[in-house]
C-alpha positions, 0 to 999 in steps of 0.5 A: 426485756423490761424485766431484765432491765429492771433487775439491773437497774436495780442492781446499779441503784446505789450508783445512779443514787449518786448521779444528777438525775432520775431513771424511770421505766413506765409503761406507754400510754394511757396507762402510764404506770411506773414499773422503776424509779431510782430512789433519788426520785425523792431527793429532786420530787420529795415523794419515795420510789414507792409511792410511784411504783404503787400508783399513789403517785401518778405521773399525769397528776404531777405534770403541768397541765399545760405540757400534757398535750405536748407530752402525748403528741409527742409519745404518739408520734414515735409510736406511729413512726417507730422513733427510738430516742427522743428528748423532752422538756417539761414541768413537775409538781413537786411534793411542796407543790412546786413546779420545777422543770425537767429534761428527759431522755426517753428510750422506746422499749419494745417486745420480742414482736417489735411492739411498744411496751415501755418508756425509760427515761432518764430525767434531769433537773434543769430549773435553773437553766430554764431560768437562765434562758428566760431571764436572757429571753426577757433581756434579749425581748426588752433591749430589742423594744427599747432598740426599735422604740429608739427615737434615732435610726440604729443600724448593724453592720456587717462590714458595710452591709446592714444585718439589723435596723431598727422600726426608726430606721425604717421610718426615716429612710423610707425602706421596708425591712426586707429593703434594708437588709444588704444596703450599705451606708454608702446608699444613703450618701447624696453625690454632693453636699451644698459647699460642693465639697463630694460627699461620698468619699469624705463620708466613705472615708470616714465610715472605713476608718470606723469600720476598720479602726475608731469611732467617727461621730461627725455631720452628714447629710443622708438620703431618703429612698423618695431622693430627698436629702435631710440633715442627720448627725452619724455616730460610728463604733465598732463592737465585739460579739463571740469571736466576730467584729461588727459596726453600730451607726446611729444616725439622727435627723437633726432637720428640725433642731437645725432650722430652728437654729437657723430660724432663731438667727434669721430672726435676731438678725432681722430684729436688729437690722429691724430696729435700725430701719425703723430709726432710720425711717423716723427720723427720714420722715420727718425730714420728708415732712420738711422737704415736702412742706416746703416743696407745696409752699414754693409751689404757692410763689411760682405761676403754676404754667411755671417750668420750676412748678413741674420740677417741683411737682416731680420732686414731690411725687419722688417724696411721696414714694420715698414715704411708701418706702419708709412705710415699708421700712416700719412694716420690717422694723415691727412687723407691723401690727397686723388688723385681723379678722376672719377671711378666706386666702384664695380671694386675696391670693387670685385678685393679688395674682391678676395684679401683679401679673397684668401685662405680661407673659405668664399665666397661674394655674391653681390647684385648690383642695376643698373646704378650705379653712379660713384664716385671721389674718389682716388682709392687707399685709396679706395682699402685701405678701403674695405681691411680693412673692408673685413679683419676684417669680415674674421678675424670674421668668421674663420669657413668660410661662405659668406660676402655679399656685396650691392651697391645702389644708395641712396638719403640722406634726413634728415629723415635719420639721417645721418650726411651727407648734402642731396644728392646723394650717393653711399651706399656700405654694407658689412655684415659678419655673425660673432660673432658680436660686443657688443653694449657697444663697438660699440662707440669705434671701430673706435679707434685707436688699440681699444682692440678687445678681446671678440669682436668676432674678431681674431686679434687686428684691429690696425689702420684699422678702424680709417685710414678707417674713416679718408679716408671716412671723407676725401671724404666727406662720412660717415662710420656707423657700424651696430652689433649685438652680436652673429649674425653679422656685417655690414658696411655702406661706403657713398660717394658722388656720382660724377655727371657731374655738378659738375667737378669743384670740388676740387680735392685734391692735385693731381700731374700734370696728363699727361693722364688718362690710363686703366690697365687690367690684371687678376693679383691683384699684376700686376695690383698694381705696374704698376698702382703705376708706372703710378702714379709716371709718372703722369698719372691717372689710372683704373685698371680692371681684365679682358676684360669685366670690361675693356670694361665697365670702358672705357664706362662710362668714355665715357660716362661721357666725361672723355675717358681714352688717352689709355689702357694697356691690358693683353693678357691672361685672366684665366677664362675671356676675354683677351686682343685680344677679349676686343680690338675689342669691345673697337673699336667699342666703340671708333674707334681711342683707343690707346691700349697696348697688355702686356703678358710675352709670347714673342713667341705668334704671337700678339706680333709681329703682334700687329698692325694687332689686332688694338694695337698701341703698345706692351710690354714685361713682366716684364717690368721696368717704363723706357720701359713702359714710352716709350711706351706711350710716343709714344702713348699720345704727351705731351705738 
């Protein structure tokens, strides 16, 4: 049978000289020799019919290497299941030493007893096509890297029902590809926006009017698969492919951009009324300076058993709180400039916490995570802070109940959305189950003596909130409030965490520091005014409740190579660790502390025999700023 179709391959060689393509008839492998080639060979190859036929020219040597395999795999399964026709695909070398691609079409030959003799393939040059189908691979691999590293969410649709999205999609929804795939837009519509207006059908009205008719671009919110609900600006067009019509969304989440915005206005807003309430306070001041004055000299012309000498008194106690009020308003005029240094939070927040909710009917519960960073921070603004915070959730919750507290250590990203620069950072969260406050409210909390009636709230918040916001912006930080009507409240405090790198920060205005003191005493009251005290003396203070905390607080200032010059220690601690018992584990964390035992119990023994404990020194409850400046001023030399 091959002969005879070599004798009429030969008789038609004129004619399929003039075709697109080349005929070759060769036996099967490994043998691989060619018994006929058309005489165009030459035209697509550069080498004669000759030269293939007399094996100067052999077709392994001219195929790519890399096809080979291919090629014989191939051939050898037909030849195992008997196929008869099969297509192939690969390259030859040309005479130029070009590769170029070719398709052929081989026919399996074979004998009178059913056996495979020959191949005869018909051959085509397909280069160009090849080229063509690369360059659309290569597009097609390019605009599918550039649609998934799209730093907006892109969907496909088919309808209503997503065909394709793209890896930010996926990271901005919460779903894996395969969950994605069949959703329709409407499952990203939360049931209602904040004004109350009903989402779903305004959005479903506006995704069918792009899906059957024009281009919608508006703002929506959307829903993540976890329930929270985010800020997104939706673009919708339709698109044509062959003969159907389909639907492109691009949806971006414009969280962050938004609360920047709202933080920029929050923040002009304050820095205007602000600036008004620090005029105001001046000039009140001075007019308190003259109702006060001359309150105390009326006082001198009256008996002092006098009824007008009480009413007076009255007066000048109301003057002296309306001057905390006008110490208030110069906090939230300027911020007020903190004092900084290096403290831990939970101290601050658990005695402030003990403080404020002393007397009543709730309870914190807190959820602290390890190895806390510490902060720099002016701890009394701090106190400030948390008072303020854990006064309104008690004012919100009258019949009692627990506020629960968490602190952790967070890194800031911006995937977070928080108008913060990325870092490190203390989160501190305080959550009370409250009435709650209205979602239409929540834009003005932070206002000054914004009207708190209907917000679940017992009293008016006056400047709590903003002196709050003023202090946490003044650190550097971000205060973001969370509620929900009729379930609760929570407050997110970030700050800065401190770490050793960067000491050289700016402090803020701080007065000359003589020295860093520890101050322990189970009394809240006791604790304030020796630390307001110390300041006015010059120094820096961390207060502690009792021994434990003490002995942490002087560890991590260890630690953090900021040791305190020395510690004021009560001796009796109700419930907790004393003076005396703190001492010994403090020595065996710095041998050489200078410690003050302080108590109001003169005839305790220790009190004579301070030395034989480990003090340095002793002094009496109460005690005046001039006694205790002389005890350190024994303890720290002084430049």
């Amino acid at each position: 049978m091959p002969q005879k179709l070599i004798r009429k391959l030969n008789d038609y060689q004129e004619i399929i000289n003039r075709t697109p393509v080349m005929v070759f008839v060769w036996r099967i492998i490994p043998d691989w020799s060619i018994e006929f080639v058309s005489e165009n060979v030459q035209k697509f190859l550069g080498y004669t019919a000759e030269d293939f036929i007399s094996g100067r020219v052999l077709l392994p040597d001219i195929t790519h290497p890399d096809d080979i395999p291919g090629l014989e795999a191939e051939h050898a399964s037909y030849e195992q299941h008997g196929g008869q026709e099969f297509i192939q695909q690969y390259r030859l070398k040309t005479k130029s030493g070009e590769y170029r691609w070719f398709e052929d079409c081989t026919t399996v030959l074979v004998d009178e007893q059913g056996n495979v003799t020959h191949y005869q393939s018909i051959v085509m040059d397909i280069t160009g096509r090849r080229q063509t189908e690369e360059s659309l691979k290569e597009n097609e691999a390019k605009f599918r890297t550039l649609f998934d590293l799209a730093n907006d969410a892109i969907f496909l649709l088919d309808g209503d029902k997503v065909i394709d999205c793209n890896n930010k999609t996926l990271e901005m929804f919460g779903y894996t590809n395969e969950e994605m795939i069949g959703k329709t837009l409407y499952d990203f519509l939360p049931p209602l926006q904040p004004d109350g207006r009903d989402s779903r059908e305004k959005a479903i009205e506006k995704i069918n009017n792009a899906i059957y008719s024009e281009p919608q671009f508006f703002e929506w919110k959307h829903l993540r698969q976890d329930g929270t609900v985010f800020d997104a600006e939706v673009s919708l067009s339709l698109f044509k492919f062959k003969d159907n019509v389909f639907t492109q969304s691009i949806v971006r989440d414009v969280t962050y951009r938004k609360r920047m915005e709202e933080e920029l206005v929050k923040s002009k807003n304050l820095e205007s009324i602000g600036t008004l309430a620090g005029g105001i306070a001046h000039d009140f001041n001075n007019l308190l300076m003259v109702i006060m004055g001359n309150i105390s000299l009326a006082k001198l012309h009256l008996s002092p058993d006098s009824k007008a000498v009480e009413r007076l008194s009255d007066a000048e106690n109301a003057s002296i709180a309306a001057k905390d009020l006008t110490q208030q308003l110069i906090t939230f005029s300027r911020g007020g400039e903190p004092w900084k240094k290096v403290m831990a939070v939970v101290p601050v927040i658990k005695s402030t916490a003990r403080f404020v909710l002393s007397g009543s009917r709730i309870k914190c519960k807190y959820f602290l995570s390890d190895n806390l960073h510490p902060v720099h921070a002016d701890e009394v603004q701090l106190r400030q802070v948390v008072h303020n915070i854990i006064n309104n959730a008690r004012e919100s919750m009258p019949a009692g109940g627990v506020i629960t507290i968490r602190v952790d250590n967070v890194e800031i990203t911006q995937k977070d959305n928080i108008p913060l620069p990325p870092g490190d950072y203390i989160k501190i969260s305080i959550e009370d189950k409250g009435t709650g406050i209205k979602e239409e409210h929540l834009g003005k909390i932070f206002d000054p003596y914004f009207s708190t009636k209907g917000l679940g709230v017992q009293k008016g918040m006056g400047l709590g909130l903003s002196v709050s916001y003023s202090i946490i912006k003044k650190h550097a930080g971000y205060i973001l409030l969370e509620s929900t009507h009729g379930v609760g409240t929570t407050v997110h405090i970030y700050l800065p965490a401190y770490r050793k790198e960067t000491e050289g920060i700016d402090a803020g205005r701080a007065l000359p520091v003589k020295g860093r003191i520890l101050v322990m005493d189970d009394v809240e009251e006791v604790r304030l005014v020796t630390s307001n005290m110390l300041i006015k003396l010059g120094y820096e203070v961390a207060c502690a409740e009792d021994g434990r905390e003490a002995v942490e607080l002087y560890k991590q200032a260890v630690e953090l190579n900021s040791p305190f010059d020395a510690a004021i220690l009560d001796l009796t601690v109700q419930g907790g660790i004393g003076g005396k018992e703190a001492l010994v584990e403090l020595l065996s964390i710095d041998p050489h502390v200078k410690a003050l035992i302080a108590s109001g119990y003169t005839d305790d023994p220790i009190m004579d025999n301070f030395r034989e404990a480990g003090f340095k020194g002793a002094v009496i409850k109460p005690y005046k700023m001039e006694e205790l400046e002389e005890a350190l001023n024994k303890l720290i030399p002084h430049l």
